[in-house]
Backbone as CSV, one residue per row, in Angstrom:
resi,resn,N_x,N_y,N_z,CA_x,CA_y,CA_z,C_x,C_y,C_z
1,UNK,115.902,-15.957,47.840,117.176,-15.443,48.290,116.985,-14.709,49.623
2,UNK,118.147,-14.854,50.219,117.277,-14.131,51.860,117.946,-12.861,51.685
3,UNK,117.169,-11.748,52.146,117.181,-10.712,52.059,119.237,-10.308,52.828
4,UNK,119.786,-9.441,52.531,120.889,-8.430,52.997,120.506,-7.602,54.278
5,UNK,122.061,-8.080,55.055,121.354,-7.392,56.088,122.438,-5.862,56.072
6,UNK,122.207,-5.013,56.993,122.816,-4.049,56.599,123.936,-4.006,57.774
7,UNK,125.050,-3.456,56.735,126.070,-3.066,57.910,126.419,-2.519,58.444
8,UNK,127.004,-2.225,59.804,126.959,-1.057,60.349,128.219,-0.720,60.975
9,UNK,128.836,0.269,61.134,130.407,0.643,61.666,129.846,1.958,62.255
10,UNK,130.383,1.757,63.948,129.902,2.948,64.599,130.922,3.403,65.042
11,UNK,130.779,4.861,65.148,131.777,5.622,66.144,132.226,5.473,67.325
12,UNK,133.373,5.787,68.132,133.546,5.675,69.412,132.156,6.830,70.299
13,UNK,131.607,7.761,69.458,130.908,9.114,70.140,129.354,7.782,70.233
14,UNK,129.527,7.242,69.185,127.623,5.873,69.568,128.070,5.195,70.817
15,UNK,128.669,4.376,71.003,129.343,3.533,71.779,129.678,4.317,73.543
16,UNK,130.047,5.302,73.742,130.285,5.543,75.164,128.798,6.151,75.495
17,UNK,128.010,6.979,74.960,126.634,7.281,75.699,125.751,5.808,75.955
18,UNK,125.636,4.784,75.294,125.459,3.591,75.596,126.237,2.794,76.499
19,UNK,127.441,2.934,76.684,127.998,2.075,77.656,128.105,3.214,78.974
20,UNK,128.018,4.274,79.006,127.465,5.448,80.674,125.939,5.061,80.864
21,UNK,125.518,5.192,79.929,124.101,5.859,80.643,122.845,4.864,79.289
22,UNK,123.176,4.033,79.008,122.504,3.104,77.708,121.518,4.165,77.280
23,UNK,122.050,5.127,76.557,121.252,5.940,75.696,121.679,5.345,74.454
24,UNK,120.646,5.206,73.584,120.966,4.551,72.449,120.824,5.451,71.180
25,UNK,121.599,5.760,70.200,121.911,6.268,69.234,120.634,6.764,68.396
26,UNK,119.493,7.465,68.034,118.723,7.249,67.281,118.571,6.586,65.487
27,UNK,119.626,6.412,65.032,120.217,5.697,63.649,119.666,4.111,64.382
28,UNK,119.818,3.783,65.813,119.829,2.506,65.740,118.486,2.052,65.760
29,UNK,117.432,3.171,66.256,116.171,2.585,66.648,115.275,2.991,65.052
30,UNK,116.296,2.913,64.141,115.227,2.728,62.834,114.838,1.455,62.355
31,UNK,114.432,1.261,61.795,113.392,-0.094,62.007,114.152,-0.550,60.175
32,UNK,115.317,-1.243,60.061,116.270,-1.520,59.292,116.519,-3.033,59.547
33,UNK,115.850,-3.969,60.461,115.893,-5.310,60.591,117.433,-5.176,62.015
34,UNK,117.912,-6.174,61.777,119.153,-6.500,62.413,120.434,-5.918,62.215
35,UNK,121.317,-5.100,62.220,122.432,-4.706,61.679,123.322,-5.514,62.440
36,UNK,123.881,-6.183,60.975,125.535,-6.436,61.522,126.552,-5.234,61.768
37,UNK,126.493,-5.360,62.960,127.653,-4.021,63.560,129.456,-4.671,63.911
38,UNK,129.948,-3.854,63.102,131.376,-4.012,63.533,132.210,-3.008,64.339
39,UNK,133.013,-3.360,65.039,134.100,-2.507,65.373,135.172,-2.269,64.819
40,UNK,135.616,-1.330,65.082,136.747,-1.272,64.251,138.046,-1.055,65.390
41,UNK,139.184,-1.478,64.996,140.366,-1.027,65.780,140.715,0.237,66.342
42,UNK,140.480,1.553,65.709,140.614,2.686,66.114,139.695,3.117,66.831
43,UNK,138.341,2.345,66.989,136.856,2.613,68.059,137.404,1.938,69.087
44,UNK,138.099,0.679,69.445,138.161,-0.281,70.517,139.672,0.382,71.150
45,UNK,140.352,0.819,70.141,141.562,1.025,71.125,140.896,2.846,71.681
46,UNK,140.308,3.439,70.758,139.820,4.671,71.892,139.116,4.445,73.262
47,UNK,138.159,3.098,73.223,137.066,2.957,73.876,138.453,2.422,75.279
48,UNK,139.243,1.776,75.387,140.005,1.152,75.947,140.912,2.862,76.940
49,UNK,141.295,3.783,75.340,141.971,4.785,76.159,141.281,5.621,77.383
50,UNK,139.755,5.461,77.035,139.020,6.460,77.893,138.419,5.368,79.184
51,UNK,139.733,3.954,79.822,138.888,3.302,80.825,139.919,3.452,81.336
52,UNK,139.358,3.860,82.631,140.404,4.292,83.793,140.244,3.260,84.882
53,UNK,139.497,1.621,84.415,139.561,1.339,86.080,139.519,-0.342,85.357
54,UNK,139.717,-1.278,86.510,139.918,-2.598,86.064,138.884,-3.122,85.538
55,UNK,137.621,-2.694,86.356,136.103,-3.042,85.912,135.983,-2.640,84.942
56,UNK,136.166,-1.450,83.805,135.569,-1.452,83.236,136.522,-1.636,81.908
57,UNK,138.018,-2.215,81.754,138.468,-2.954,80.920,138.108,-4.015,81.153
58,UNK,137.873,-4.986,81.781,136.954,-6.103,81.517,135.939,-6.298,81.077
59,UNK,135.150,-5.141,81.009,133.766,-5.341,80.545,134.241,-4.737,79.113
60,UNK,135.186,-4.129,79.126,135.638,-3.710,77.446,135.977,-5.395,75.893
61,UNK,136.622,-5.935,77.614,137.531,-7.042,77.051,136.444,-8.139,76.889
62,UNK,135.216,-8.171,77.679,133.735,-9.064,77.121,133.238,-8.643,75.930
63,UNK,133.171,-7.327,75.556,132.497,-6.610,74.813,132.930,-7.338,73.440
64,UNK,134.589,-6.798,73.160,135.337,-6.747,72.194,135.418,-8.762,71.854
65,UNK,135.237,-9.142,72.737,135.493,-10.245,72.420,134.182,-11.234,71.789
66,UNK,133.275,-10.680,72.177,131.505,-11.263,72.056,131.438,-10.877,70.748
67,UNK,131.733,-9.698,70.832,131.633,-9.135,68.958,132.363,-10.143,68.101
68,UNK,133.939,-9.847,68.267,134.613,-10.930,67.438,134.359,-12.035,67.430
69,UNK,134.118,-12.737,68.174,133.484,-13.974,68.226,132.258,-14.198,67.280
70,UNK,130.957,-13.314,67.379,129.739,-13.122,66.880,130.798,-13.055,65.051
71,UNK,131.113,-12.957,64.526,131.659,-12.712,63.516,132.477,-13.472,62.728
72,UNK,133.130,-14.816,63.825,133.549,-16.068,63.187,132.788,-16.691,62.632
73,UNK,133.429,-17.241,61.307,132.572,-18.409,60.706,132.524,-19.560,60.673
């Protein structure tokens, strides 16, 4: 049986020190295999309220979309 992978739902507070300055969360660098990470609607529409410029809703709108995508079956 192949092993479970674990899931993961992060905050909008994981998500913006990684997308300023790619500091990465320490929860993520535990050695837990692969986490399937989701977003959630209330993380993506915050992450969206705090972009003030065209560049970087586009790179919101790659983001959000790579994920969902990654998640079709």
């Amino acid at each position: 049986m192949a092993d479970a992978r674990i899931k993961a739902i992060l905050d909008t507070s994981i998500y913006i020190p990684f997308i300023n300055d790619g500091i990465v969360h320490p929860i993520l660098e535990i050695d837990i295999g692969k986490p399937v990470i989701y977003l959630s609607a209330i993380v993506a529409a915050e992450l969206y309220a705090g972009a003030f410029d065209n560049q970087t809703i586009k790179l919101l709108d790659k983001f959000c979309i790579r994920l969902f995508m990654s998640h079709k079956g």
